[in-house]
C-alpha positions as CSV (number, residue, x, y, z in Angstrom):
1,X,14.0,-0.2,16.6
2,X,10.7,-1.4,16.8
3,X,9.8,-4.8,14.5
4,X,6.8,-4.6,12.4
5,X,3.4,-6.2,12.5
6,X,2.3,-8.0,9.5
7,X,-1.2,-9.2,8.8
8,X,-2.0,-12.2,6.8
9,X,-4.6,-11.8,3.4
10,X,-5.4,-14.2,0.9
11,X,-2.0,-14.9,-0.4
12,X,-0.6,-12.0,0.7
13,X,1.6,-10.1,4.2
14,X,0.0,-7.0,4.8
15,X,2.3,-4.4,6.8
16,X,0.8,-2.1,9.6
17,X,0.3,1.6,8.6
18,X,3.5,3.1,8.2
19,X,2.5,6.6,8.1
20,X,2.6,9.0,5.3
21,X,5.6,9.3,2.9
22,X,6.5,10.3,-0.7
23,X,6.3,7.5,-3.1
24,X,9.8,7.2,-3.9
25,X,10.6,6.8,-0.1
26,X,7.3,4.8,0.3
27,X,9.1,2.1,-1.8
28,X,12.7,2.2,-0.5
29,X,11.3,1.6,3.0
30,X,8.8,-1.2,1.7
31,X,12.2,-3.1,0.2
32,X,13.8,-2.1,3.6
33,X,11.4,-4.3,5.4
34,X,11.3,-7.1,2.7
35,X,8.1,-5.9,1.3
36,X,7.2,-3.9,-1.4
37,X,4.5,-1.2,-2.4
38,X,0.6,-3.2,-3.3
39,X,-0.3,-2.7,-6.3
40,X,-3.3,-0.4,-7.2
41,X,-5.2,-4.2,-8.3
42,X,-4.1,-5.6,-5.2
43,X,-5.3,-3.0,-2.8
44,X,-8.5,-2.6,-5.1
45,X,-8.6,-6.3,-4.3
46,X,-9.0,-5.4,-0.1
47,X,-11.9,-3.5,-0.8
48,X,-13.6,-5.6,-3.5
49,X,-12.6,-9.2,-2.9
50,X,-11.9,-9.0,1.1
51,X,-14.3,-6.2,2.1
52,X,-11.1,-4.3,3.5
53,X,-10.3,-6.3,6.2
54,X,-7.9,-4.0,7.9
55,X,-10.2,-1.5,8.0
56,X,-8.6,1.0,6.3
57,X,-9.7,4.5,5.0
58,X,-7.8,7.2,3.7
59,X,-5.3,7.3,0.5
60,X,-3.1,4.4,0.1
61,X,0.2,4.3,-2.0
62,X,0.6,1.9,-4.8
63,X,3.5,1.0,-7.0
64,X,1.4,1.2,-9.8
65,X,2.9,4.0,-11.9
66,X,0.1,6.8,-13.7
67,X,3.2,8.9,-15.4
68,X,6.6,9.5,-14.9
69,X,5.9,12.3,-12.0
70,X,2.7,10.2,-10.5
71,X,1.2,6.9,-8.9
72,X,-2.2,5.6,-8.1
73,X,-3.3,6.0,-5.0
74,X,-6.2,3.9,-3.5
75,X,-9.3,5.6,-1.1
76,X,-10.4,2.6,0.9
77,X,-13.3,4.6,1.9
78,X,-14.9,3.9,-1.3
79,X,-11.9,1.8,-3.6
80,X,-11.6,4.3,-5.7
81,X,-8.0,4.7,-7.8
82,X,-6.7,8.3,-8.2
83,X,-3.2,9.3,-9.5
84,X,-1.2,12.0,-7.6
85,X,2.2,13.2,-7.7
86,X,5.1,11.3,-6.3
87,X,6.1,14.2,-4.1
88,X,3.0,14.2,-1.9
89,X,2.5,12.7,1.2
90,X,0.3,9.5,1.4
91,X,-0.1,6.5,3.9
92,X,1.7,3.4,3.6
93,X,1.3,-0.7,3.9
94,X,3.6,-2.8,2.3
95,X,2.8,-6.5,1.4
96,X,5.3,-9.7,1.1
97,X,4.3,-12.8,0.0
98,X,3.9,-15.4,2.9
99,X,6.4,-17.4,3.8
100,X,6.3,-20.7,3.9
């Protein structure tokens, strides 16, 4: 098993990509890893606050629920929120706070 990289962000771990993944798995592999999905704020924040530092593009999973059947999604091409449905595919960080 191959140990993941994490990448330190304000206040905030940032996990390498994990590929794409419903949302439900998305966050059972997040806690797996000790981690947990962003927020939509949080990765809004990347784009905004930290000028997206990890140079992401493409949809990004948050935990941040729209409905019962969907979850915002982040495009860090241009920080835009969208919602989709649980069921689709979407790429994955996970963040932790830092340990001390």
């Amino acid at each position: 098993m191959t140990k993941t990289k994490w990448t330190k962000i304000g206040n905030l771990e940032w996990s390498e990509v994990l590929g794409k993944m419903d949302w439900e798995y998305a966050k059972k592999k997040c806690e797996k890893l000790g981690g947990r999905l962003p927020t939509r704020l949080e990765l809004s924040e990347l784009v905004d606050r930290y000028d997206n530092p990890l140079k992401m593009s493409d949809y990004y999973w948050s935990s941040t629920e729209f409905t019962s059947y969907s979850a915002y999604c982040v495009y860090f091409d241009n920080g835009l929120a969208c919602s989709y449905g649980k069921p689709y595919f979407v790429l994955v960080r996970c963040v932790r706070p830092i340990k001390n």
